[in-house]
Each structure stands twice: as C-alpha cells, then as structure tokens.
SENULUM-774480 format. One record per residue: residue number from 1; residue in three letters; x, y, z of N, C-alpha, C in turn. Coordinates in nm, 3 decimals. Layout:
N
NUM ALA X Y Z X Y Z X Y Z
...
# end
This chain:
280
1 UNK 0.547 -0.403 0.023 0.613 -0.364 0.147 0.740 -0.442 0.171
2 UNK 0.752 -0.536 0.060 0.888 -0.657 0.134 0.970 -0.567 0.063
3 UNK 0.966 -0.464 -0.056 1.097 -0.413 -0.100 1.117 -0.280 -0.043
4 UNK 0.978 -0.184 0.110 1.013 -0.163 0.175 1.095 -0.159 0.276
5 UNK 1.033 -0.259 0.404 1.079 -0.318 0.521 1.239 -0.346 0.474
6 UNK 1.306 -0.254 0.536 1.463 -0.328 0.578 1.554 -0.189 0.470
7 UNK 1.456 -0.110 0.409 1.598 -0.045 0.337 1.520 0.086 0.366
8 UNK 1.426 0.153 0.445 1.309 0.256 0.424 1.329 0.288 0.594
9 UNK 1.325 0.415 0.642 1.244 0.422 0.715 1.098 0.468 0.742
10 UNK 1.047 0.408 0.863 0.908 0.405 0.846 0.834 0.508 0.952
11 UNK 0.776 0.567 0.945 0.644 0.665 0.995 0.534 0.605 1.023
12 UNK 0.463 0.611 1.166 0.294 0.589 1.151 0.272 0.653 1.220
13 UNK 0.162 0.790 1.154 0.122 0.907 1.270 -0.064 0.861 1.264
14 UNK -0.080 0.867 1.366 -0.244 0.855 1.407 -0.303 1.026 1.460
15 UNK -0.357 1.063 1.343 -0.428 1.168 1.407 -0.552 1.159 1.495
16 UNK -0.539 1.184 1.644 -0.625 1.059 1.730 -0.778 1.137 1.728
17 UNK -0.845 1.060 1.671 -1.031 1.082 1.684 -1.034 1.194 1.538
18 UNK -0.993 1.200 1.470 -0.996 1.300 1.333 -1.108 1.235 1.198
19 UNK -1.197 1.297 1.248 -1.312 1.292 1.096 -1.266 1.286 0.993
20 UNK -1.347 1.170 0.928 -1.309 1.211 0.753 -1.356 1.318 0.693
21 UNK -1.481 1.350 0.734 -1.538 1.471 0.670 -1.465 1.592 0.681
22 UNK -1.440 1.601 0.790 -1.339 1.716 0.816 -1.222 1.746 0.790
23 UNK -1.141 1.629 0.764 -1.046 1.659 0.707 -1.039 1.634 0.529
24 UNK -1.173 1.599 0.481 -1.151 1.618 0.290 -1.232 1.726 0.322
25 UNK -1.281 1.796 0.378 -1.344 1.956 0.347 -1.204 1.990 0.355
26 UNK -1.151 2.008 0.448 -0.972 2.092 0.448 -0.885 2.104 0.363
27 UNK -0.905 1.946 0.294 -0.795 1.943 0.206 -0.879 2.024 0.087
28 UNK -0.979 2.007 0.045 -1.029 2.044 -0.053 -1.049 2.213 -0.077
29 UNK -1.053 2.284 0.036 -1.059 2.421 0.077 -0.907 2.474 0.073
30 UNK -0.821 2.377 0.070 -0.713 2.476 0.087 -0.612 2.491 0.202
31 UNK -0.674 2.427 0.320 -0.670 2.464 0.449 -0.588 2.410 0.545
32 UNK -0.526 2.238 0.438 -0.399 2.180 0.475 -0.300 2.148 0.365
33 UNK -0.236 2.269 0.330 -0.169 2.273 0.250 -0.018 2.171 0.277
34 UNK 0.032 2.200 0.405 0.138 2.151 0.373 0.132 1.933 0.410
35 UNK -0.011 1.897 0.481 -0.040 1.756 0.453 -0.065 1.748 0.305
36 UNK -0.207 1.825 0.233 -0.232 1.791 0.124 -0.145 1.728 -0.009
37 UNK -0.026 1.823 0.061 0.098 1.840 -0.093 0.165 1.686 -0.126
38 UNK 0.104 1.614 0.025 0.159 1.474 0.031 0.055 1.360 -0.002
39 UNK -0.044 1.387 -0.023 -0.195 1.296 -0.007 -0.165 1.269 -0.206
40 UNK -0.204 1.147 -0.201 -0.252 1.123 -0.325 -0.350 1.172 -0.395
41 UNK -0.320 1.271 -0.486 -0.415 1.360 -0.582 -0.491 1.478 -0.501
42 UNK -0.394 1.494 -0.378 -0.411 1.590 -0.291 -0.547 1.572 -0.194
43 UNK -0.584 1.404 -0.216 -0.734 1.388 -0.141 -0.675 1.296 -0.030
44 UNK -0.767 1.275 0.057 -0.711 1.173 0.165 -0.826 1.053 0.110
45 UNK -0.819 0.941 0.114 -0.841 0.787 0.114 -0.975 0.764 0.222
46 UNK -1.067 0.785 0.163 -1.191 0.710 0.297 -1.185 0.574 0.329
47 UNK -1.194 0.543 0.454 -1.148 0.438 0.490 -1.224 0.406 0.636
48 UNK -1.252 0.286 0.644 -1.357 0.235 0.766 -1.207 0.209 0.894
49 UNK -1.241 0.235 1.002 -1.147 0.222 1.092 -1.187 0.087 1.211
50 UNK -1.070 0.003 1.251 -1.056 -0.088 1.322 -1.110 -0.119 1.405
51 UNK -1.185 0.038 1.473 -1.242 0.030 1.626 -1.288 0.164 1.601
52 UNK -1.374 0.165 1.730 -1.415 0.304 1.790 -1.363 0.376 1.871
53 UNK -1.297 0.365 1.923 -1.167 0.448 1.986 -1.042 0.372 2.037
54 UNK -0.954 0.512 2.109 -0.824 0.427 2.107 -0.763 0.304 2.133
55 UNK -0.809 0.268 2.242 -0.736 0.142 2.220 -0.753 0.025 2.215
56 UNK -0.858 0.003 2.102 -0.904 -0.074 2.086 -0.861 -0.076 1.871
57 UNK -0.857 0.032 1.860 -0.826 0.068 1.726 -0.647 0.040 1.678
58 UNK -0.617 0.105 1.814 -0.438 0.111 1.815 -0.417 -0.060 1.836
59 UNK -0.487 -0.141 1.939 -0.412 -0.294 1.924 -0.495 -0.344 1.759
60 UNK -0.579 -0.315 1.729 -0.565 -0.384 1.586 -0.442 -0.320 1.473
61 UNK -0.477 -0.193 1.462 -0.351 -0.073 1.377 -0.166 -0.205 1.401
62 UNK -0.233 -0.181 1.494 -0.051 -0.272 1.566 -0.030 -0.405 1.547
63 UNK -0.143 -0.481 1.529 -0.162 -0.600 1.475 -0.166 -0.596 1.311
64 UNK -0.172 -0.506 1.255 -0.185 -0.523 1.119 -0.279 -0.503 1.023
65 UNK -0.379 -0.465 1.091 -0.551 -0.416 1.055 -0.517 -0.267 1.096
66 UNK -0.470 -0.185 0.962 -0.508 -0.038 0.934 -0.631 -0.027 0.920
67 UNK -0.682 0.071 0.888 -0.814 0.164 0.839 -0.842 0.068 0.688
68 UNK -0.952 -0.017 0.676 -0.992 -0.051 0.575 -1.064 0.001 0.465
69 UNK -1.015 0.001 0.325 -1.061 0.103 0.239 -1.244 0.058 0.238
70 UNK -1.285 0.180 0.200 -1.429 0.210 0.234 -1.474 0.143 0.083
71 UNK -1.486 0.006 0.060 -1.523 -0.018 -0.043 -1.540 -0.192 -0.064
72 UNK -1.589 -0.238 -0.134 -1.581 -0.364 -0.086 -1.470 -0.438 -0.149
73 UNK -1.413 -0.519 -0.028 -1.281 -0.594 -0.035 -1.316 -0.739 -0.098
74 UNK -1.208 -0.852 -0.049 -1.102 -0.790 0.008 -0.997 -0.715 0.017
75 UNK -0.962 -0.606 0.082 -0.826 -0.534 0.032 -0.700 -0.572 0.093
76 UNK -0.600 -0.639 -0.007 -0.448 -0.695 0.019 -0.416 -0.577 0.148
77 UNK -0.347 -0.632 0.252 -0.302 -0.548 0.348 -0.118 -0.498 0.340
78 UNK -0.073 -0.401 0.431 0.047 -0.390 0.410 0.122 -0.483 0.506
79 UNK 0.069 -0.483 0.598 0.141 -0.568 0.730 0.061 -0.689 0.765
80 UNK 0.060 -0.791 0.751 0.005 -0.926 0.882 0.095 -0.974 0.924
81 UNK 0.048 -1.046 1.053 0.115 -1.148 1.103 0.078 -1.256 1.055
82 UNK 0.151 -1.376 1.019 0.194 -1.529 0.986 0.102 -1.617 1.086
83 UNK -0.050 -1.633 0.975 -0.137 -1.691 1.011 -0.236 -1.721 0.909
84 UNK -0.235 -1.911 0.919 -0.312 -1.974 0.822 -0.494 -1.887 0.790
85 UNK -0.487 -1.919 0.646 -0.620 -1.861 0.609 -0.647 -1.682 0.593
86 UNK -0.571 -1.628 0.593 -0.563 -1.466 0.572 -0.567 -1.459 0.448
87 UNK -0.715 -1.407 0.458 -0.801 -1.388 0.287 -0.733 -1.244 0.254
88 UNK -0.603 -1.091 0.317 -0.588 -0.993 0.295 -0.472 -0.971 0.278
89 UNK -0.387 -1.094 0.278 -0.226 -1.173 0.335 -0.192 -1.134 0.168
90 UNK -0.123 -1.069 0.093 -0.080 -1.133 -0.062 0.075 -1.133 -0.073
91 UNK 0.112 -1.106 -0.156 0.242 -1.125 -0.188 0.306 -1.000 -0.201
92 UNK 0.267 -0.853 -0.184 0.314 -0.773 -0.122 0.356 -0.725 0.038
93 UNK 0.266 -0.821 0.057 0.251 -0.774 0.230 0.381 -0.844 0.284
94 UNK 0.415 -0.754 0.373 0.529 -0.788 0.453 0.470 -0.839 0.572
95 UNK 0.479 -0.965 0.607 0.470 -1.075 0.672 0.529 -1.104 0.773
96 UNK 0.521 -1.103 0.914 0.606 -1.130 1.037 0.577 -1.213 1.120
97 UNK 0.648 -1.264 1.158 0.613 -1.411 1.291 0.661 -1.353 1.427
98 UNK 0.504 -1.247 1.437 0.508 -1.209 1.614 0.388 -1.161 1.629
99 UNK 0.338 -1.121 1.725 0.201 -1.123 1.773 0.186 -0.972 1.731
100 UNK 0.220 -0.903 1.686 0.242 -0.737 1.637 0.334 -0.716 1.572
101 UNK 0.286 -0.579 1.516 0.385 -0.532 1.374 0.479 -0.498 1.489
102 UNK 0.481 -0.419 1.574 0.565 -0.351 1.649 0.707 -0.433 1.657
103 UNK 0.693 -0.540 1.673 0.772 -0.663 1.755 0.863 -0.708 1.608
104 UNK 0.739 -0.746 1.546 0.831 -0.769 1.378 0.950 -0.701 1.327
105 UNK 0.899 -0.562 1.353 1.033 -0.474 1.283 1.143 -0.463 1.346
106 UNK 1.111 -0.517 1.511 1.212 -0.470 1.607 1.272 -0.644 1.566
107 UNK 1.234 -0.760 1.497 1.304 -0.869 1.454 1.367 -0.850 1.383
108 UNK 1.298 -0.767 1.275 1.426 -0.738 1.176 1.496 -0.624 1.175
109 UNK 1.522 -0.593 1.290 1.681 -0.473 1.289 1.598 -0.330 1.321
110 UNK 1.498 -0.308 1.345 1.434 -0.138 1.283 1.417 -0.144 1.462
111 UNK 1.448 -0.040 1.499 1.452 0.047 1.637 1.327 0.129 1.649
112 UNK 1.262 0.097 1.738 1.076 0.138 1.752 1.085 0.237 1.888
113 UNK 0.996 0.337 1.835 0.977 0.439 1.880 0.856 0.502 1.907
114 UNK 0.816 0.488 2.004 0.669 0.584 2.011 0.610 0.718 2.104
115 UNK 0.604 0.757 2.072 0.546 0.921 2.107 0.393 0.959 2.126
116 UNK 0.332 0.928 2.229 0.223 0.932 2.291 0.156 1.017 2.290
117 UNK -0.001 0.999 2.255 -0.006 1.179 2.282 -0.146 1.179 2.398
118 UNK -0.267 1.043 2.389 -0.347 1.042 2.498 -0.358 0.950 2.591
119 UNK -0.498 0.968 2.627 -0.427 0.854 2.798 -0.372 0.720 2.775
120 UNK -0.405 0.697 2.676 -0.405 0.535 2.621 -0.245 0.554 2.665
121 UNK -0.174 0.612 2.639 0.011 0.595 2.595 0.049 0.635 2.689
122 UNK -0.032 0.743 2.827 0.070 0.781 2.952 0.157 0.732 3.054
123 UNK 0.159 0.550 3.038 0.231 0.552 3.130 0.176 0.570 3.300
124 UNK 0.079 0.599 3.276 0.070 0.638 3.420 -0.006 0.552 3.457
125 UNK -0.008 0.385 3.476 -0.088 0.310 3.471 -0.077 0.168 3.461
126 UNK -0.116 0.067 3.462 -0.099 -0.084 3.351 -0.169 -0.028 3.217
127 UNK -0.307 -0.022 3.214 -0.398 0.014 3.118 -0.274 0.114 2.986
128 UNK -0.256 0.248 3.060 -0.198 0.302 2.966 -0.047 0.284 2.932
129 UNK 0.040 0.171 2.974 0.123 0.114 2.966 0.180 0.003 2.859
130 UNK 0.019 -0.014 2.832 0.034 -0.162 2.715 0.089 -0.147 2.592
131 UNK 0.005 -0.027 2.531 0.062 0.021 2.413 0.194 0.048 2.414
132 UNK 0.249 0.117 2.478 0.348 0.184 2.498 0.472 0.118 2.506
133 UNK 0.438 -0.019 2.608 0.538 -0.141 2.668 0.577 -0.198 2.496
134 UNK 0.476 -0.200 2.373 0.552 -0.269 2.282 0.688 -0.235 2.195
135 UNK 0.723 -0.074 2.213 0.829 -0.032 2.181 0.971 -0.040 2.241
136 UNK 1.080 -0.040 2.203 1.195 0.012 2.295 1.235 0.107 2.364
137 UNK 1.157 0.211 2.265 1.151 0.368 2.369 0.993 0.406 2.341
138 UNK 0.961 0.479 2.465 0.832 0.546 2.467 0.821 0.642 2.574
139 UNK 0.762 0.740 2.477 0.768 0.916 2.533 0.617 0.910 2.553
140 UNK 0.620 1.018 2.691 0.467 1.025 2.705 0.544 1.114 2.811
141 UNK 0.468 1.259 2.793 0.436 1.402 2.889 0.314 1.410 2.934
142 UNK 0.320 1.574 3.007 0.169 1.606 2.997 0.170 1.675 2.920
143 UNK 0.266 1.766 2.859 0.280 1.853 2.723 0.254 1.828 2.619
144 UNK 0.273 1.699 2.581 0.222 1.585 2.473 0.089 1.565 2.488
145 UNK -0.010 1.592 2.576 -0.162 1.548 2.618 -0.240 1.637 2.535
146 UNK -0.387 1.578 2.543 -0.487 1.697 2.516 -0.523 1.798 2.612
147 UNK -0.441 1.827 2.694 -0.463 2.012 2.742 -0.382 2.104 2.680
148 UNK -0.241 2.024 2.596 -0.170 2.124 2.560 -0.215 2.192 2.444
149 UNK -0.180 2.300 2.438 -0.211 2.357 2.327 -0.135 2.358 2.227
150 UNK 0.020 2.321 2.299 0.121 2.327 2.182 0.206 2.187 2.204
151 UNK 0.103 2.077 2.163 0.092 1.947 2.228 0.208 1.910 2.077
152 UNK 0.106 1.891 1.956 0.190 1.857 1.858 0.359 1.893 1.838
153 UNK 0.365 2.039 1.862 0.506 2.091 1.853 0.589 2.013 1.988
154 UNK 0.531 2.054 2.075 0.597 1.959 2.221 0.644 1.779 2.126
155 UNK 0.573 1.707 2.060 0.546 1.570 2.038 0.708 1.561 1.926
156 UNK 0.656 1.679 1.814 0.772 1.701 1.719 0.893 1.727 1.764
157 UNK 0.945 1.806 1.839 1.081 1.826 1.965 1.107 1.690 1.986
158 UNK 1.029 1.629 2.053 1.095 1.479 2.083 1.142 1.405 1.966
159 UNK 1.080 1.385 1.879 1.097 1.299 1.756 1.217 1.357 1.682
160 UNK 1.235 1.475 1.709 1.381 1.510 1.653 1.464 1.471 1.695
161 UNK 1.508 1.481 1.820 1.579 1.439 1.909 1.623 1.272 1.887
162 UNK 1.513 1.200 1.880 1.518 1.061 1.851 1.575 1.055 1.727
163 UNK 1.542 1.089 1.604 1.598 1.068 1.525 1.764 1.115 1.497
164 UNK 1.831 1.212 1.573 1.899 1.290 1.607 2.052 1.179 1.705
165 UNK 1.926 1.122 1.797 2.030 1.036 1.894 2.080 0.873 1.791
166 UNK 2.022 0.830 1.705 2.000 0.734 1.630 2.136 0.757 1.531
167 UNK 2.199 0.622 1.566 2.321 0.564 1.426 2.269 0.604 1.344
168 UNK 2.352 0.634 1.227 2.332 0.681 1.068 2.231 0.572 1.057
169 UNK 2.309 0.457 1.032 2.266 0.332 0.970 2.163 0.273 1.038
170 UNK 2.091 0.288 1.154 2.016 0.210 1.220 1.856 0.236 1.167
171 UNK 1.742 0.186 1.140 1.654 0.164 1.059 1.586 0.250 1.169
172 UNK 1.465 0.297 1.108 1.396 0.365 1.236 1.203 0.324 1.167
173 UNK 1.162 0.268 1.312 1.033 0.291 1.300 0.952 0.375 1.441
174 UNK 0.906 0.507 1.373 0.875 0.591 1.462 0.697 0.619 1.446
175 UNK 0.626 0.562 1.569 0.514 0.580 1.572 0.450 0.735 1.659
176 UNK 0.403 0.807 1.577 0.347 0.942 1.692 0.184 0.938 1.707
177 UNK 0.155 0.908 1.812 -0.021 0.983 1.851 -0.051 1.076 1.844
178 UNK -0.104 1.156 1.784 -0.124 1.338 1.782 -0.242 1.362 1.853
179 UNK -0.239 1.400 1.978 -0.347 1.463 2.054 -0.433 1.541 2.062
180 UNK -0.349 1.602 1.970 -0.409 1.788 1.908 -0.573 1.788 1.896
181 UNK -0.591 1.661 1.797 -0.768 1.690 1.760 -0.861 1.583 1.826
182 UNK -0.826 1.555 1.938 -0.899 1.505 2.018 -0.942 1.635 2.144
183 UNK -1.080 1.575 2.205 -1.151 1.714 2.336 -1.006 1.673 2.437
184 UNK -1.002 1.812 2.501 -1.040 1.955 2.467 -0.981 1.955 2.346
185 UNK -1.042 2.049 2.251 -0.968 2.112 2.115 -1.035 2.287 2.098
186 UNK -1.109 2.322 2.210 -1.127 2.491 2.152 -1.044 2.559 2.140
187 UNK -0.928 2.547 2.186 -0.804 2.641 2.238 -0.754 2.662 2.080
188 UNK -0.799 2.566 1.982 -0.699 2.603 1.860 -0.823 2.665 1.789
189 UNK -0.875 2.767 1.810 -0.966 2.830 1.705 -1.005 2.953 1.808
190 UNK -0.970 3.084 1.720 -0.935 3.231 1.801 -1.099 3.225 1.831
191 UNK -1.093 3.315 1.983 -1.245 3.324 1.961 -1.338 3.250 2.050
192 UNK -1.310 3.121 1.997 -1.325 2.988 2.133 -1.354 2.983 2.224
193 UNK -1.441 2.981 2.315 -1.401 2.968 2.484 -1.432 2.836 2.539
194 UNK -1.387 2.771 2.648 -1.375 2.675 2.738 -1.524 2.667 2.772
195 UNK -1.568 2.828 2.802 -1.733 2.746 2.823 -1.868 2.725 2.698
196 UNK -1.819 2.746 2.588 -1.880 2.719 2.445 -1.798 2.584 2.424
197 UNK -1.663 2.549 2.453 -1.685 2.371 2.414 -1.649 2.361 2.280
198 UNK -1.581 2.257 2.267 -1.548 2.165 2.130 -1.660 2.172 2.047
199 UNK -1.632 2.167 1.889 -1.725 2.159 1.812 -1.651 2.131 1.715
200 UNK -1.740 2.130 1.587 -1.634 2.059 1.493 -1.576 2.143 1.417
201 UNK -1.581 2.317 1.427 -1.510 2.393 1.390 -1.382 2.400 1.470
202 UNK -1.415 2.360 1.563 -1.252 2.367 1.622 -1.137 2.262 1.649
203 UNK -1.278 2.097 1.599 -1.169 2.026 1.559 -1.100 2.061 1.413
204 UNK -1.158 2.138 1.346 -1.072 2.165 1.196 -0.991 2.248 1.214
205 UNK -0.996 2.343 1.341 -0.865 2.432 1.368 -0.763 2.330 1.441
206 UNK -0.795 2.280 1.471 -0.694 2.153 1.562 -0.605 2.108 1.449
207 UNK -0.690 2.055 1.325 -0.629 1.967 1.197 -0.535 2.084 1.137
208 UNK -0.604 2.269 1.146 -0.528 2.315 1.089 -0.370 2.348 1.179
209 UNK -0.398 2.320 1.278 -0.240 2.319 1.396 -0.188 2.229 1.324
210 UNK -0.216 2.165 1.362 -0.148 1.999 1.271 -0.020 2.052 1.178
211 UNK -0.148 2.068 1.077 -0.044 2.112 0.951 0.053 2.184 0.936
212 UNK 0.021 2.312 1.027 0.125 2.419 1.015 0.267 2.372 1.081
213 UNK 0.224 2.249 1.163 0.382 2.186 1.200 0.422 2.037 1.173
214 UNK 0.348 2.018 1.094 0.375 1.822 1.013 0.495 1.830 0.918
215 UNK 0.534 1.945 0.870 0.651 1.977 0.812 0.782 1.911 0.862
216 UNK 0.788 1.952 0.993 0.872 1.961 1.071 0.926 1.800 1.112
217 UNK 0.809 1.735 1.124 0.849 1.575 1.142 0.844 1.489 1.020
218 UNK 0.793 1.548 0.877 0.877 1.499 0.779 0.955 1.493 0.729
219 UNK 1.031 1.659 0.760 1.149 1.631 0.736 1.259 1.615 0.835
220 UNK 1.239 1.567 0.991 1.312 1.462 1.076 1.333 1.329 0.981
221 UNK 1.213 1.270 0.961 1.167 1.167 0.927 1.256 1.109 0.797
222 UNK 1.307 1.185 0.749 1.350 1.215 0.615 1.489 1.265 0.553
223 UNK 1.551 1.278 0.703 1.652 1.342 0.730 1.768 1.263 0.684
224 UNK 1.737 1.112 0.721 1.864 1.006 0.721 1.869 0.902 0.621
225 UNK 1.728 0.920 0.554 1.717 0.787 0.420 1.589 0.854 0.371
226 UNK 1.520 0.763 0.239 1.362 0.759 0.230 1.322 0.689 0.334
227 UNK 1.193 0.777 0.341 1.082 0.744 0.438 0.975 0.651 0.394
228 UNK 0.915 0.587 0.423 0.762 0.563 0.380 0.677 0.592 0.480
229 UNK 0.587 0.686 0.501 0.464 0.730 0.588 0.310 0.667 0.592
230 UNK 0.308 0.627 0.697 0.106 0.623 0.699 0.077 0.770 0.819
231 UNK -0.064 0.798 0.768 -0.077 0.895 0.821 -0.219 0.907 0.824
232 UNK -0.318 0.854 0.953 -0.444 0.815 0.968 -0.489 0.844 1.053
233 UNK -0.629 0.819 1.066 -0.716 0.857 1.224 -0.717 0.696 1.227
234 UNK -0.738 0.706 1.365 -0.789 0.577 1.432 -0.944 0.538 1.462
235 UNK -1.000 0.655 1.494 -1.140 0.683 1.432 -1.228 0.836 1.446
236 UNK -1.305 0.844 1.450 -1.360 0.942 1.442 -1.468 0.998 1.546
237 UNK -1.516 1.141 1.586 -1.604 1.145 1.693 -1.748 1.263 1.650
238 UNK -1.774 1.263 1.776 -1.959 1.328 1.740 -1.942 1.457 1.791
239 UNK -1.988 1.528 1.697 -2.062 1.679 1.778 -2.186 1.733 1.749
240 UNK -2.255 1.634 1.844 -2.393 1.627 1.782 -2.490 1.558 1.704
241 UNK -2.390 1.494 1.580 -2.452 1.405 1.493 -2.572 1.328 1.544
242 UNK -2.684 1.378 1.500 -2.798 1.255 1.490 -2.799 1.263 1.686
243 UNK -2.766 1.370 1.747 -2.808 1.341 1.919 -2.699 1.312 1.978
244 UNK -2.553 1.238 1.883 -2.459 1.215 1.962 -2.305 1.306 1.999
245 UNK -2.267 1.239 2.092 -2.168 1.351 2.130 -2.020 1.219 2.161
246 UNK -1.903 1.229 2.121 -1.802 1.180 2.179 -1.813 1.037 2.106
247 UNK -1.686 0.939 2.113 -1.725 0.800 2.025 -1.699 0.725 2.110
248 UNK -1.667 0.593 2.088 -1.668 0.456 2.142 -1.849 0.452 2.128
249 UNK -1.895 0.445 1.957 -1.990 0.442 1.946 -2.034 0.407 1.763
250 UNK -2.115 0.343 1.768 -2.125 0.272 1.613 -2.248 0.383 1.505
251 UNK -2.152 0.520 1.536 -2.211 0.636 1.479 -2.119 0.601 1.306
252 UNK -2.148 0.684 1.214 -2.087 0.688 1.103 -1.949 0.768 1.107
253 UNK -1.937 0.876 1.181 -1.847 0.970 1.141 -1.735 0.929 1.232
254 UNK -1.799 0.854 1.345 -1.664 0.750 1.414 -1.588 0.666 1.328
255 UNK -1.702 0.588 1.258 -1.643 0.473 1.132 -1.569 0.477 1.081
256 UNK -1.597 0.651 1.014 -1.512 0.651 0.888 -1.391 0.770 0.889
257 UNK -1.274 0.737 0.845 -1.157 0.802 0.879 -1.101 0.846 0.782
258 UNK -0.992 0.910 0.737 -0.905 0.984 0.641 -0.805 0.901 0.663
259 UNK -0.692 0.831 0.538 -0.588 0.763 0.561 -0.508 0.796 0.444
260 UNK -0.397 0.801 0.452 -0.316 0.819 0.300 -0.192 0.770 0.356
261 UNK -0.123 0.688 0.255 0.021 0.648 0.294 0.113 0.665 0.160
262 UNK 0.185 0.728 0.152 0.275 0.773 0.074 0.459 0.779 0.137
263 UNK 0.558 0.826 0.019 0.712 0.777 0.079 0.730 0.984 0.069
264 UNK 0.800 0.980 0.148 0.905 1.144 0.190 1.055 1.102 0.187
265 UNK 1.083 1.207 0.052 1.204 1.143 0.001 1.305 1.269 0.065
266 UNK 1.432 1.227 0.085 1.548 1.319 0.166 1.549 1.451 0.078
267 UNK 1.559 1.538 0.165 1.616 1.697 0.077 1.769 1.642 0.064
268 UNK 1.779 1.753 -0.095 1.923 1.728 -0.080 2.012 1.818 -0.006
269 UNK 2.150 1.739 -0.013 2.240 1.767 0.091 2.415 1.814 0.026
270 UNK 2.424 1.859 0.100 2.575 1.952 0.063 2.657 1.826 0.096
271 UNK 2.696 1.762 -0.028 2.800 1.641 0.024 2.932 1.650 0.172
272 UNK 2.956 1.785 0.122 3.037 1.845 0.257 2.986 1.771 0.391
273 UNK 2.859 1.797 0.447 2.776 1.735 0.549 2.724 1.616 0.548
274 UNK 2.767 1.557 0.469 2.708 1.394 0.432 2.768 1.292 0.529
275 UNK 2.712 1.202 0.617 2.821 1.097 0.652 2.907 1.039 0.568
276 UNK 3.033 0.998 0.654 3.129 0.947 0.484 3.124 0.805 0.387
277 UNK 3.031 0.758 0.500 2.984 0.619 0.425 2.870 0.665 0.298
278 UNK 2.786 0.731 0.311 2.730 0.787 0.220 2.805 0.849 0.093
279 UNK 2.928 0.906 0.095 2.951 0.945 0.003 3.083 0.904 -0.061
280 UNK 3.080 0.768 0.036 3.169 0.676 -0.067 3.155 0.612 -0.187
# end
C-alpha cells in the first residue's frame, strides 16, 4: 500500500449488512456481472467482519481493521495506525500517525469524502454525526437512506459531482455506504410487498440493484488517475437463520462477509480532452 497511498486514488464502498452467502451464490450464478468482472477469479474473498453492525464495524474499518480473511492468521493488514506490538503491521502496510485511516490520508494530501447511506452517517444527531465528522465533506439525504428505492443511484449522482468539483491533481479518498441491501429491501424484487417483508431473496435483488449501477461510480472513480478499490460488507444479517432475524448478533451469517479489493484502471481518452499537464 506505501507504493499505493500518494499516487492512486482510493475507493471504500461498504455494502451495508450484505451476506456472504448471498453474494458468492450471485456471483457464481451470473447475477453480478458487472461487480464480478472486478472480483478476483470472479469470486468474492470470505472474510470474518470487525463487528456486528454499523457502527461499531465502520469505527474499526476506519481504524484499520477491514474484514479479516476467514482463515487462520495472522493476516498482514493494508492500513494501521503507528502502534507498538502490531502482530498484522508488515512492511507493506501503509502506516499512519493518527487515531484513523480517515485522518491519515487527509495528512498526506488525499481529500476525504463520504457518502452516507444509513442512520449511522445522517447527521441528524451526535450519534450519527461521528462517522461522518471524520471527513472534510460528508453527504447524507433521505434519498441516500434505506426507504429509497433509488438510494444507490441518488448516492452515485453525488460522487460524481465530487469527483467532478475536485482539482485534476488533488488525490481523492472517497468512502460510500450503500443502503440499498440493508431492511427495508422488498421494493427491489418485482412482486414483493411491504406486507410479506424482507427476505433474503430480496436482499439478492437489492445486491442485484447494486450492480446494475456500480459501473457508474467506477468509472467516476477512475475518471482522473488509477484507482485502487475495497469493496465489502461490514457485516451481515438474519432471515430467519436458526430463529433469528436482523444482526447486532453473534449469528454466523452476520460474521461472515464478502470482500474483494482490487485497482480500476482509467478508460482511455482522446488526448484532445486530456488536461494539458497530462499530456505534456
């Protein structure tokens, strides 16, 4: 990550409460074609997650504790903070002296951005303020929430824009919450009704919304340099499993999450339209 950090811009999308199971049935079916095309060997990464729900998952994620691979470690991390005895600390990891990654990048030059998508990030609050307070800019609607239906596309509009208002040259680290597949989620599966309720067929129509517009913010993302992307749940929830319903709960399918981090390299460009520092 040190021959990342400083020449890359960076992506971290949290698909908020998104099963692993559900999303390697998808990929494996066919069903997220345009995430899959980006996943390593077209599978997503099982991986144990930080916490049981948001924000408790998002202040570790932000501290430097991603989704830990589902296997036994220790596994070298991409981000810590600068602190004696870190058995996950190696000589790839990009290393910062601040109490969060957030804060780090904004030390070294990268302009932080975040795009909210549940209560944790609204703003409407102290509680849902915290997260949010660690960036320089932070977006939070109700269009962006889980009632919208066209929450993700609402989330993607903004992030264009940001990337859009942004110096050529200025580094960008842009964090998005995706609301989409968190309850309510029937609205994205035809058929559905409000009084039949979330299930986990319709969180996979949620994942399949997703996809049909993740395009769109990779190639924002991608627009002004290489990218490097993470692209994870924070954890996972119940419909039903074993009696349970909803997480902030030490069920399995909360545990365990889908993670893949890979780079989105620029389309090319008609030198004509190039900034001119670029094509000096």
């Amino acid at each position: 990550m040190n021959e990342v950090v400083g020449s890359h811009d960076l992506l971290l999308v949290t698909l908020d409460t998104l099963r692993h199971d559900v999303a390697a049935e998808l990929a494996a079916a066919g069903r997220i074609p345009h995430l899959a095309r980006h996943l390593p060997g077209g599978r997503w990464e099982e991986r144990h997650a930080p916490g049981s729900f948001t924000y408790a998952s998002h202040q570790a994620i932000f501290a430097g504790f991603l989704p830990t691979p589902a296997s036994p470690g220790p596994h070298p991390r991409l981000f810590a903070a600068s602190f004696a005895g870190s058995e996950t600390t190696a000589g790839g990891t990009y290393v910062y002296d601040a109490p969060d990654l957030v804060s780090g990048l904004a030390e070294d030059g990268y302009h932080t951005a975040c795009i909210g998508g549940v209560g944790f990030f609204n703003k409407q609050g102290p509680l849902g303020s915290v997260l949010p307070g660690l960036f320089h800019e932070s977006h939070w609607e109700p269009e962006f929430g889980v009632t919208s239906p066209e929450s993700f596309e609402n989330q993607i509009a903004r992030a264009e824009d940001i990337v859009r208002r942004l110096p050529h040259g200025q580094r960008l680290f842009l964090f998005v919450n995706v609301s989409a597949l968190h309850q309510p989620n029937w609205f994205h599966l035809p058929g559905a009704t409000r009084e039949a309720g979330d299930s986990r067929e319709t969180h996979a129509a949620a994942l399949e919304y997703v996809d049909r517009h993740i395009g769109r913010l990779f190639a924002a993302m991608s627009s002004r340099r290489r990218c490097f992307a993470i692209v994870c749940s924070d954890h996972g929830t119940a419909y039903g499993d074993d009696g349970y319903t909803g997480h902030r709960i030490g069920h399995e399918c909360v545990w365990t999450v889908p993670y893949a981090h890979f780079f989105l390299d620029p389309a090319p460009r008609d030198p004509a339209t190039r900034p001119a520092e670029a094509v000096r």
